[in-house]
N, C-alpha and C positions, 0 to 999 in steps of 0.2 A: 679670467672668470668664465669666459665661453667656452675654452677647454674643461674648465672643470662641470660646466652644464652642462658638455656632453656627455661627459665621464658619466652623471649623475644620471642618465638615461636609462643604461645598463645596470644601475643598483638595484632597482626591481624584479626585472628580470634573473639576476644575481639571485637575488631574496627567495624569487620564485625555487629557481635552482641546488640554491643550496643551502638553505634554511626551512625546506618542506614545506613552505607556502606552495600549491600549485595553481598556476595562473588562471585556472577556468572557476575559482572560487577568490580569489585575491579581486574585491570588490574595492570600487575607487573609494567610496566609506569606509575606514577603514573602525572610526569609534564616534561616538557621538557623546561629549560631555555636558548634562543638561542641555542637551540641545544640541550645542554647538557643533560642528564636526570638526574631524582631520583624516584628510586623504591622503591615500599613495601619494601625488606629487606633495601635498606638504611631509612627508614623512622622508622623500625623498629629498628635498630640500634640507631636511635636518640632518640625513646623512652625509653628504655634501660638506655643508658646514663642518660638522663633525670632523671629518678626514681632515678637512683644510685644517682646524685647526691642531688636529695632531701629526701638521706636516705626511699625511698618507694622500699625494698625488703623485702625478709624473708617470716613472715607470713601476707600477703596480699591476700584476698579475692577476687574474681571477680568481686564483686558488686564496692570494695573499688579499685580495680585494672583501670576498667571503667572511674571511677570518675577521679582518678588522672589524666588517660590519656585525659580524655577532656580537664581538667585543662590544664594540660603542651603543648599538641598538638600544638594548635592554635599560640601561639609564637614560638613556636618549628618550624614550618613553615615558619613563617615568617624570623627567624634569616636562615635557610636555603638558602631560594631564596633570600636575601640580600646576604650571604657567597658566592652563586656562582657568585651573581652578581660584588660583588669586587675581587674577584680570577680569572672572566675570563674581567677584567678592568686589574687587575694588570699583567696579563700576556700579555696584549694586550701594555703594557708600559716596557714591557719584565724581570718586576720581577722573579727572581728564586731564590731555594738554590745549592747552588753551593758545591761541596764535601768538599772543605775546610771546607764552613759553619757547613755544616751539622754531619761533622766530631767533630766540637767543640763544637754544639750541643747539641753531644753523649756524649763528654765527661763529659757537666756540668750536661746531665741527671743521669751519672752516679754516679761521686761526690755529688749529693745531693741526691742520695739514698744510696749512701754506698754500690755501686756496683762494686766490684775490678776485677774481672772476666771474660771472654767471656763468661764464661759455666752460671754465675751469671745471664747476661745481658739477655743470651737466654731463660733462665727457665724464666725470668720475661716477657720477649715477649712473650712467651708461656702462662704462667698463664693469661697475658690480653686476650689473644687469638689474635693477632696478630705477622705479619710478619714484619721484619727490614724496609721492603716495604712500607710499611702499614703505619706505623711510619715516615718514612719519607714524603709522601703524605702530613701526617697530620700537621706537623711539617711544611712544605713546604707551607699547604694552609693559616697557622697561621698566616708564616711570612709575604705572600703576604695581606694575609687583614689588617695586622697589618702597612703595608706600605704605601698601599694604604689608609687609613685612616687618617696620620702623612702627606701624601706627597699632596691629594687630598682636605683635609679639615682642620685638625689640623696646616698644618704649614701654612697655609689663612688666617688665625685668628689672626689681631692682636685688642688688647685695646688701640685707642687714648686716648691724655690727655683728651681732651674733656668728651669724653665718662665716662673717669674715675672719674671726675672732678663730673659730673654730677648726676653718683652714688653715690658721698662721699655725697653729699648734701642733696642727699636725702633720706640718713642712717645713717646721723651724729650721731643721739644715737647709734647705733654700736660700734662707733668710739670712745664713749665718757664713760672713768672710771665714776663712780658716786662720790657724795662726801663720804666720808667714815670718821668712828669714832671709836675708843677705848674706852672702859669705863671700871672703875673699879666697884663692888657691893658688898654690906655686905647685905647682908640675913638670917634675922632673923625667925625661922621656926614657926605657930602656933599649939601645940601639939592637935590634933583631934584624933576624933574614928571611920572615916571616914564618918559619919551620922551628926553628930551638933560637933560646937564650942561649947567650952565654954568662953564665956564673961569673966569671968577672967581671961583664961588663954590668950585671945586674949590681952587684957588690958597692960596683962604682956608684955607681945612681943612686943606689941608697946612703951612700956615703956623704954624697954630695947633700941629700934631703935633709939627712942629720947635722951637717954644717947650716946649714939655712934655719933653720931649725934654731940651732942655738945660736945662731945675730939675733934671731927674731926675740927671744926669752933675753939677751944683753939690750938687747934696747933699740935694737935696728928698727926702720921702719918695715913693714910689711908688703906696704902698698909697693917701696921703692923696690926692695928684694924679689919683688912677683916682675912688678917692670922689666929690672934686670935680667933676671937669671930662669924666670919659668918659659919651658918648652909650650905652652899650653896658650892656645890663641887667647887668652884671656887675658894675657899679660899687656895685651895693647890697652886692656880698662885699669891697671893698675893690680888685675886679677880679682876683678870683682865679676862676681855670680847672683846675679835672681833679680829683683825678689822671687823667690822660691814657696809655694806653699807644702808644707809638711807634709800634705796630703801626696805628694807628686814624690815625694822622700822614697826611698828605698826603707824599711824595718829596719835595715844593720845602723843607716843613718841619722833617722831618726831617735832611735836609740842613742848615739855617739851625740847627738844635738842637745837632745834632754838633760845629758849632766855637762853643758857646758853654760856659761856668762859668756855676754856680752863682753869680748875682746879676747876671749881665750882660743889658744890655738892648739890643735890637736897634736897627736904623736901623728911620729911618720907612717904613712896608710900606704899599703901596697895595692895598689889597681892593676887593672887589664893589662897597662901599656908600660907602668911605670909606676912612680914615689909622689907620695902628694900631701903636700900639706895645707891645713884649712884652718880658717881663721874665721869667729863669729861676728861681724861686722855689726847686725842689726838683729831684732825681734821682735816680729809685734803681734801680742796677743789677739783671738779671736773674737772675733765680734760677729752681734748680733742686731741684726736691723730694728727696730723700736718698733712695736705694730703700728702706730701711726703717719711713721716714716714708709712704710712697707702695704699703707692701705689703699692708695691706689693701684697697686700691680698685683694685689690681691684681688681685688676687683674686678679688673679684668681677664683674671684668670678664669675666677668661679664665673664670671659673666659669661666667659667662652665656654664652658661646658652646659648651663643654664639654655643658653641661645641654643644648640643642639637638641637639647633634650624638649624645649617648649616649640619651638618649628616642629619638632618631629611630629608632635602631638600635635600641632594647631594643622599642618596637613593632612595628619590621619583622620582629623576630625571631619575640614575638607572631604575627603576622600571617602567617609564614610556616610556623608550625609547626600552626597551629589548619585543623581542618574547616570549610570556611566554605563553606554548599552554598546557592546562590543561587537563586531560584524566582520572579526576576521579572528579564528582562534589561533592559530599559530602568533598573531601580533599579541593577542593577550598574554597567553604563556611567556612570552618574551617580557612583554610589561610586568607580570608576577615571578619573573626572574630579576629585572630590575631592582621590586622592591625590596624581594631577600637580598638584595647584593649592600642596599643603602642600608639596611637593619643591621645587616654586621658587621657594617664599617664601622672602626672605633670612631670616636670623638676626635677631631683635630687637636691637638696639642695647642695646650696656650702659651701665650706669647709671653714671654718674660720681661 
């Protein structure tokens, strides 16, 4: 952590350099959110953090140092001036941590480091470079955003039937297994020299297909005839295939499937390699999940897009109500870079 706070030294000066900040105007206020502020070194410290976590330390270069931090900046800004804006909502609704809290806090940080210690707990506060202080601030500002988020927007949220009702219909194939099939195969190989057939030896293998073929129609077992006599690693299952959904079918096969029952076995099919015979073991028709079977995972689908669309707005609204007096233009342009970048980010995809 000391190397990476010295690294962090140089990020302003960086900024200065080569993001057209120049240092004789780059003021330690960098913005004032109702009040509040945040300076070069706190902004520097978000940079910092930033890199660590997208593993950008060690041996990084200036030119590549630069880059990243343009990269990161711009939303780095923006999750900021959102952070203070629900931290000073949530205290304004008189969220805090309370020593109990924070006390249990400690203790699961500590269990899940494998920290038995005082002397343990302090060297790791030390090596972050941080104070028990420090840590609690931070701990404190988590819990209020994380409150205000659940209490302000997430618990607002709910999915009517209707609503629900109205996505099922119009993602019924989500909802809906495909039909799906079994088959058995005998596969008969043609010996090549990976250049030309030869014609008799193809002759032969289909000759052989055509004899298997007809045990199979006298009465032979299938299963046993694949065991024995097919080329085709499949033979070690008896020469069973799938289940297979239709969907994953080739046209030609598909087609060849449709006029077949359950037990009937094809004419000899010439492939890539060689003669193949197929046998319809199983079928089972398509299904469709029940809406009510299907209403919890609908819910949280539309819930995931809902939750995007209503944070967007309850911070815009934040953001449009708050004093936000900016004291360094280049950082604002950057923060009004930000918020075009989160505006045209799609929606996360919901989770199935």
């Amino acid at each position: 952590m000391n190397r990476l706070r010295l690294s962090g030294v140089v990020l302003i000066g960086l900024l200065a350099a080569g993001i057209g900040v120049h240092a004789e105007v780059f003021e330690q206020v960098l913005v004032k959110v109702n009040g509040e502020i945040f300076t070069k070194i706190d902004l520097e410290e978000r940079q910092v953090q930033a890199l660590r976590q997208n593993g950008q330390q060690g041996d990084t270069n200036d030119t590549q140092l630069r880059q990243k931090l343009e990269e990161v900046t711009p939303q780095l800004l923006v999750n900021v001036i959102d952070e203070m804006l629900m931290v000073q909502r949530g205290r304004e609704l008189g969220y805090r941590m309370g020593d109990d809290q924070f006390k249990s806090v400690l203790e699961s940080i500590k269990k899940d480091n494998k920290i038995e210690t005082d002397e343990q707990f302090q060297a790791a506060l030390k090596q972050e470079n941080m104070t028990l202080a420090d840590l609690r601030r931070n701990l404190e500002r988590t819990m209020i955003v994380q409150r205000v988020q659940q209490n302000e927007v997430l618990g607002k949220i709910a999915v009517a039937d209707e609503e629900a009702r109205q996505y099922y219909d119009a993602h019924l194939s989500e909802f809906t297994k495909p039909q799906s099939i079994t088959l058995r195969e005998v596969f008969v190989n043609v010996p090549t020299d990976g250049k030309t057939v030869s014609v008799g030896l193809d002759e032969e293998a289909k000759e052989k297909a055509e004899r298997i073929r007809a045990r199979v129609l006298a009465g032979e077992s299938f299963e046993k005839l694949a065991s024995d006599m097919s080329d085709a690693p499949s033979r070690a299952n008896a020469g069973l295939i799938g289940p297979l959904s239709l969907n994953d079918l080739s046209p030609d096969v598909r087609k060849l499937i449709a006029a077949m029952k359950v037990g009937d076995v094809t004419e000899v099919l010439r492939g890539n390699k060689g003669y193949q015979l197929l046998k319809l073991e199983s079928m089972t028709a398509a299904e469709t999940l029940p809406f009510q079977d299907a209403r919890e995972d609908i819910s949280n689908r539309v819930f995931t897009d809902k939750r995007k669309q209503e944070f967007d707005k309850y911070l815009q609204r934040l953001r449009s109500e708050a004093i936000i007096e900016w004291k360094n233009t280049e950082i604002r342009k950057a923060y009004e870079l930000g918020v075009e970048q989160i505006n045209r980010a799609p929606a996360p995809a919901p989770s199935s």
